[in-house]
N, C-alpha and C positions, 0 to 999 in steps of 0.2 A: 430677882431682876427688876421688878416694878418698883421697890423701894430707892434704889438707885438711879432708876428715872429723877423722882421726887427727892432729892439728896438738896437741902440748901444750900443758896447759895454761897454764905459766910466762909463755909468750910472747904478751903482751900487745897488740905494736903487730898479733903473726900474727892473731891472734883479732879485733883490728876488718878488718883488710884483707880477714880471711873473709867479713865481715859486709857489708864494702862492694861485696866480688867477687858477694856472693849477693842481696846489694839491685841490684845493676847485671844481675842476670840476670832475678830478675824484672819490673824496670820493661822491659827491652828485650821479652824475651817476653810480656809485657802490652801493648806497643806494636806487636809482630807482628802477635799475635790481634788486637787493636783493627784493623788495619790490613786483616786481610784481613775480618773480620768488614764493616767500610766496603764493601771490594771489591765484596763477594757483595751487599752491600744496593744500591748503584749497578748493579751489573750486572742484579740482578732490577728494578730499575726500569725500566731501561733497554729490559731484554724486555718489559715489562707496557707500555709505551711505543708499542715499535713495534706490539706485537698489538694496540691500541687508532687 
């Protein structure tokens, strides 16, 4: 990851690929969080369920 930081400038196609490797990290990690955010809301339903 640190070498990608430091990527020169010159290199054009390196600099989208950064851009595409750093858009692909945060949709996945947006889709984690989404994911477990889901979880925990099913599962507290779930509780509130059976206590009722």
């Amino acid at each position: 990851m640190i070498d990608i930081a430091y990527a020169p400038v010159e290199t054009v196609p390196g600099i989208l690929q950064t851009i595409l490797v750093c858009a692909a990290v945060v949709v996945l990690s947006g889709f984690v969080v989404w994911l477990i955010v889901k979880a925990r809301k099913d599962r507290v339903k779930s509780e509130t369920n059976k206590e009722n």
